[in-house]
N, C-alpha and C positions, 0 to 999 in steps of 0.2 A: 429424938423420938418423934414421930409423924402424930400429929393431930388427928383424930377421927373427923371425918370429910362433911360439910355441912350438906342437912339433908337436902337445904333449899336447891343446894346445887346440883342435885338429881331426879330423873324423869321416875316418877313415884312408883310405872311400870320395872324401870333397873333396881327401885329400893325391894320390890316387893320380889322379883327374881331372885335376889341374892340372900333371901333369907332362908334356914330352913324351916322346916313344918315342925309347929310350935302346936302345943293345947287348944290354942285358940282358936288356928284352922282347924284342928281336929273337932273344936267345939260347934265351930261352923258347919262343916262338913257331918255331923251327925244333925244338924237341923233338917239340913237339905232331904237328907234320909230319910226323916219322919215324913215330912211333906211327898215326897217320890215315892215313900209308903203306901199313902192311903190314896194314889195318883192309878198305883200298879193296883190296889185293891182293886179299883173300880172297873179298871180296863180290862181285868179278867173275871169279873163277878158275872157279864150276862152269860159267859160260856159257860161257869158251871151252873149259872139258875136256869140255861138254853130249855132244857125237859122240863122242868116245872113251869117258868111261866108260859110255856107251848100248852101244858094241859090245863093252867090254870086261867088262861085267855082264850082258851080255843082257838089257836093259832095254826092259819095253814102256812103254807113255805114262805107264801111272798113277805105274809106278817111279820113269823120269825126272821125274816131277814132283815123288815127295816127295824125290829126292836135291836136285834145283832149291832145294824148299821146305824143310829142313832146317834151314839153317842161318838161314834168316831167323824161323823158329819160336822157336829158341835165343834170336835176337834179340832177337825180343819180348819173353822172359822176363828176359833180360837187363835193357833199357830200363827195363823197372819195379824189377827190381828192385835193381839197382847204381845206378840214376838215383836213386833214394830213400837208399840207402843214402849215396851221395857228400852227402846234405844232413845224416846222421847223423854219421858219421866223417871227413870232407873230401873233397875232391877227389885228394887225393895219392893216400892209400890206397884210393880208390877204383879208380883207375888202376892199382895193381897187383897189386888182385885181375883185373883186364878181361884185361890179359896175360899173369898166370898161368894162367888160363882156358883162355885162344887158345891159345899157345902150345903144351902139353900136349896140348889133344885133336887139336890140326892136326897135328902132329908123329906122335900115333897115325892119323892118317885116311891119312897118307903108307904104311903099313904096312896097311891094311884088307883082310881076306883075301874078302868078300864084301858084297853091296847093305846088310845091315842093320846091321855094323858102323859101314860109312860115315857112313849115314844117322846113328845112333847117335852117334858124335863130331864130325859136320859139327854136329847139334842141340850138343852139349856148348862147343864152340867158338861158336857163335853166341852161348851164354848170353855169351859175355867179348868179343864185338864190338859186344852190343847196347850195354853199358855205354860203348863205348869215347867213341862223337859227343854224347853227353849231357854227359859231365862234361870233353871238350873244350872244347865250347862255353862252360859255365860258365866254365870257367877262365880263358877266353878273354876272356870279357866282367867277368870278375871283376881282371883286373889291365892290360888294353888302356884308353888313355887314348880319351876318348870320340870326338875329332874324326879319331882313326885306328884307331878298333875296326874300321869295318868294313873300310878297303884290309889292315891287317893281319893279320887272319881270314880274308880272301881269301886273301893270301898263302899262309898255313898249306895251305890248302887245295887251291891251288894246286900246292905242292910234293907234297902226298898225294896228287895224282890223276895224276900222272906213275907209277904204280903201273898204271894202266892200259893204256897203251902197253907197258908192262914185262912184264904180263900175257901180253900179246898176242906182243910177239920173243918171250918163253921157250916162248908155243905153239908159234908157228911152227919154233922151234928143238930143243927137245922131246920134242911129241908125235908117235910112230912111231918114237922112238928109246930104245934102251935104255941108258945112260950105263954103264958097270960093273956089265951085267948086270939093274940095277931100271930097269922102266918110268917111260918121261919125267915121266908125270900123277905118278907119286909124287914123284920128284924137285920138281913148283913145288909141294905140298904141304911138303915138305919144308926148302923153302927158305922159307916163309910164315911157319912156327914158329922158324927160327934166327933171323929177321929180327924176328918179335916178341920174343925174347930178348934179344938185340942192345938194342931196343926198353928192355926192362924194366931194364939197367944203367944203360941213358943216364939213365932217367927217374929213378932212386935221388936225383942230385939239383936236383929238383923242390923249393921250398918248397910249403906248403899255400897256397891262399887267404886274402891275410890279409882279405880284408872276409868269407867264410865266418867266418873266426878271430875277427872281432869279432863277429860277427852269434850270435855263439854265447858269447859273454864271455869269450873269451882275450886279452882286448885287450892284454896285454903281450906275446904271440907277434906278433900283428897290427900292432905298432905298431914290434918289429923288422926286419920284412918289408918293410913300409913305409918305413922307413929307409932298406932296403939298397936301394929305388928311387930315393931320394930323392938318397943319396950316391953313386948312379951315374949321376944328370943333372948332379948337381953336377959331378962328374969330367967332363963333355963342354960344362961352361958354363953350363948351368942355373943361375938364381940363388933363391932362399927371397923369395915374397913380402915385404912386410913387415909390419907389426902391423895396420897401418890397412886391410889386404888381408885379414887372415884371413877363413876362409871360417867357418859357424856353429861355436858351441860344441858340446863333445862330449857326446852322447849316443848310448846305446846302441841300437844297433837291434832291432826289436821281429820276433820271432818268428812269424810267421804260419802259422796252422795250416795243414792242409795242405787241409781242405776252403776255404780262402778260393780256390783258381784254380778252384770252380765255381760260385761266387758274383761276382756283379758288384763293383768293374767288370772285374775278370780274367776269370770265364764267358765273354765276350764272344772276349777273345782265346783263347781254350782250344778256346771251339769253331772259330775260325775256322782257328785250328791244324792243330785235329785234322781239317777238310777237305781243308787241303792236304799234312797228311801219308797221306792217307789214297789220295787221288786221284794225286797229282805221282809214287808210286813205280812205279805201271802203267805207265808213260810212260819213267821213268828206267831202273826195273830189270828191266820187262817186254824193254828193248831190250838189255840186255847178256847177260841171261838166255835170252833167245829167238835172237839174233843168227846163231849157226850155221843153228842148225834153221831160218828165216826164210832165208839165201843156203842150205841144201840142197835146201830145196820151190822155190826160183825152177832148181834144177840147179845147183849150182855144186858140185865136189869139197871133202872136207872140207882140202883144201890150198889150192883157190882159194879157199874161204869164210874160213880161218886168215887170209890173206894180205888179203883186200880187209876183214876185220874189223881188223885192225893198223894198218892206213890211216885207219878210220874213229875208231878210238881215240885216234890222236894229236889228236882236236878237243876230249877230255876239257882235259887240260892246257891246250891253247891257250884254251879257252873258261874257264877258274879265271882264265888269267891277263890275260885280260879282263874279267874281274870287277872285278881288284885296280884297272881303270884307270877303269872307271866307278862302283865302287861310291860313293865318297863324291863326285860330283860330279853327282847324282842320289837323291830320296827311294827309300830302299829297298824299299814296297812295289812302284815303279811299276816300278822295276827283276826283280821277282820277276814281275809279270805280263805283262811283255813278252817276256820268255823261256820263261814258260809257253807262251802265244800261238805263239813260236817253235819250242819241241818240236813243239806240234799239227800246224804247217802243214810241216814240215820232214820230221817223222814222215809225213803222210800220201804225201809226194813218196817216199821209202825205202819204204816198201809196194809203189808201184805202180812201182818204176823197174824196166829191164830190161837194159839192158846194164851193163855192169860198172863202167864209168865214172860210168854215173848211180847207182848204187849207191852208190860209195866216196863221191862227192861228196852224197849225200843222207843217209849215215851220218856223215858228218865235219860234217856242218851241224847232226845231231843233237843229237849229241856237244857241241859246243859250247854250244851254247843252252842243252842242257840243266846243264853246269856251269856257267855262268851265273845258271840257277834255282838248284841246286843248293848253289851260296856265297852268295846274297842270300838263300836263303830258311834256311841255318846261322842266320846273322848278323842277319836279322831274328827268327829262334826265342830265338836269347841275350838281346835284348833286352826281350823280352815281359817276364818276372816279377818281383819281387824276390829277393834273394842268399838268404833263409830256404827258398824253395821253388823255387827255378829248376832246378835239378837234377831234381827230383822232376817238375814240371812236363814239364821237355823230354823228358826219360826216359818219362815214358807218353805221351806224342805221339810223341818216335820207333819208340816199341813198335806204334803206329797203323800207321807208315809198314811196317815188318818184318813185320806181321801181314797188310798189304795185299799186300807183294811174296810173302811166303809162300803166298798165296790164286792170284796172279798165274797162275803156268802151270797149274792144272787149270782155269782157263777158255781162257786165252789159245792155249795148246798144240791143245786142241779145235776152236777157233774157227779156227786157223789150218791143223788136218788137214782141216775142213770145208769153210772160206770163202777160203783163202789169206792172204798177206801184207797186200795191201789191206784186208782186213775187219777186220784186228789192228789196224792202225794206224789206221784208222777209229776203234776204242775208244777207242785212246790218244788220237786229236785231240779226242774228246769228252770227256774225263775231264781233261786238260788246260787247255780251255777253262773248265768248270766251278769247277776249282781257280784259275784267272786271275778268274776271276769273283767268288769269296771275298774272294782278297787284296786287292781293290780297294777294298775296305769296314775294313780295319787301318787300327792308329794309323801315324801318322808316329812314325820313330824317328832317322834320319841326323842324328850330330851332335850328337848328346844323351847325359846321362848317364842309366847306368841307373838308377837312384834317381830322373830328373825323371820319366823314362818311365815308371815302378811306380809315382809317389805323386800324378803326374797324368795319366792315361791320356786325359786327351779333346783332341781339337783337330777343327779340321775336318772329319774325317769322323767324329767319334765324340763324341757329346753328354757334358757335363760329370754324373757321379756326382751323387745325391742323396742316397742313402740306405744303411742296411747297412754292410758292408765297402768299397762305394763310399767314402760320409759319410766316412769314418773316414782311408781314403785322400787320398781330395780335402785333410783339414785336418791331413793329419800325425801323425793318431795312432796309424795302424794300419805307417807306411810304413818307410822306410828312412832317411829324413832327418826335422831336424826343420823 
């Protein structure tokens, strides 16, 4: 009878592949939720409070736009820099600067006595939202067993986007009311910041990344961590390979600068990245952000445009949670470009609809697809790097996306007092297409560990490395495994 294989003897990334998905991830994996909860809260709170605080600041276009664009500016600054930072100090502690951040300045925006306050700690706040989806992602892809990363990444995400619906009843509920005297818009600010507190106790206990932890030579934290995965498959029936199974011997994994994701063969993934975070958020956030102002120019009161946006919201959640049911039973990019494809054509029918019916059902189709795009293109971003620079990597591609939605309403806003709804969504089905156009050309990832995907990037649609930090990759010198 063969001996179960000592763990010392394995790279803590193959102990953590070979397990399956136990309580514990799943315990994990709903933290991350609450947190990406009150993340999605925020990002979609100025499009529905767009009409109120326009009347309640006396806001002309350029105003609303940098209230709009505020806090996606913060973001940006965020992205880079707590995305870099989570590869210096971990994932943990990177997360609890994001919600110290949020918390605080939302909390002050609930209290804003005029336009440049706002603006001023909506920017402050963004800085700790940009961090938030960068070092989720990692974490996610750093302790999720490969053949159910991406249904339960979805998941996560899933449960985060139910924040949008939420958004939407506490408009409608709200705004036009005074609760004990303070105006409603303050009151979901104000609930945004207790919910990221909330947030910030749960997450106290988080362990760090143990492949981060190795990847950086803790390997006696990393190979506790590791354990306590180990001995909670055990606990549900899991068994320890045994000797003749072991997976390679242990070595350490190699540090990769940071300029390596602009050198092949990562360049390749970086830039095509950084297309689709740059294009997909015109489309995503140009519609949550626009959304009122888009049902007021067709005529509809800021009570019927509240009410037939709530409607349209609930396809956020439904469309996450179709994700969770196609994503591993389909290659991830072709899944991200069909939903692209579907924003465009879905988006162009919500421009041009007229009654109210066609409306809610053109926005709810939206909605959907586009969390669809949304969680396969999270969970294809996780996949892209190696654990030394993944953070760092996803952190300045999502800073792409935050700097694109930031840009969004001083065109869109324009184009839409000029040319109507139709000629908005026109953009967006173009910008969308283009972005589906990209992904088409990614590696395969469904199914895979991240260490195969980092140290062999090529497969059929992507030609085998030669040279450079390719060479290096391709034969295991530069990668994550040996």
């Amino acid at each position: 009878m063969q001996r179960p294989e000592d763990a010392g003897s394995l790279l803590v990334a193959a102990r953590l592949d070979r397990l399956p998905t136990t309580a514990l991830h799943k315990r994990f994996v709903a933290i991350m939720a609450l947190g990406n909860f009150f993340e999605i809260y925020e990002l979609f709170l100025a499009g529905v409070l767009a009409t109120t605080l326009k009347t309640t600041f006396s806001l002309a276009g350029f105003d609303l736009s940098l209230v709009l664009a505020s806090t996606f500016v913060g973001a940006f600054l965020g992205a880079v820099v707590i995305g870099r930072l989570a590869d210096r100090i971990g994932r943990r502690g990177a997360y609890m600067l994001t919600l110290t951040t949020y918390s605080a300045a939302t909390l002050v925006c609930a209290f804003a006595p005029n336009l440049w306050s706002l603006v001023l700690f909506r920017f402050v706040a963004g800085i700790g939202l940009g961090g938030e989806l960068p070092v989720t992602d990692s974490f996610l892809g750093d302790i999720l067993p490969p053949k159910q990363r991406g249904r339960y990444a979805a998941w996560a995400f899933t449960a985060a986007y139910l924040a949008v619906p939420a958004v939407g009843f506490l408009g409608m509920k709200l705004v036009g009311e005074s609760p004990l005297g303070i105006a409603g818009w303050r009151w979901m600010f104000a609930i945004g910041s207790f919910g990221a507190l909330l947030t910030f106790l749960v997450r106290r206990g988080l362990p760090e990344s143990p492949r981060w932890l190795e990847s950086v030579g803790r390997s006696a934290e990393a190979d506790a961590i590791a354990t306590r995965f180990e001995e909670a498959a055990e606990a549900e029936g899991w068994t320890r390979p045994a000797a003749g199974d072991a997976a390679p011997e242990k070595k350490r994994p190699v540090q990769l600068p940071v300029r390596s994701i602009f050198r092949a063969p990562l360049a390749r993934r970086t830039a095509l990245m950084a297309v689709l975070w740059v294009l997909a958020p015109v489309g995503y956030y140009g519609f949550s952000s626009l959304a009122t102002l888009v049902l007021a120019a067709k005529g509809l009161t800021v009570s019927s445009s509240l009410t037939s946006l709530t409607f349209a919201f609930i396809g956020y959640p439904l469309g996450s949670f179709l994700s969770v049911l196609v994503m591993e039973r389909a290659e991830r990019k072709w899944i991200l470009c069909a939903s692209l494809v579907g924003m465009g054509l879905s988006g162009l029918a919500y421009g041009n609809a007229a009654s109210p019916v066609a409306i809610i059902l053109a926005g709810f189709c939206f909605t959907m697809v586009a969390n669809v795009m949304s969680n396969s293109g999270h969970v294809y971003q996780l996949e892209q790097f190696p654990t030394s620079v993944r953070t760092t990597a996803t952190g300045w591609l999502y800073s792409l996306s935050r700097l694109s939605t930031a840009a969004a309403p001083f065109y869109l806003i324009p184009l839409l007092d000029a040319y109507g709804a139709g000629a908005v969504f026109a953009a967006v089905a173009a910008a969308m297409l283009l972005a589906a156009l990209a992904v088409a050309f990614g590696v395969r990832t469904t199914g895979l560990s991240v260490e195969s995907i980092s140290a062999a990037p090529q497969d059929a649609d992507c030609p085998p490395p030669s040279t450079g930090v390719a060479a290096h990759l391709a034969h295991g010198r530069l990668s994550e495994t040996p």
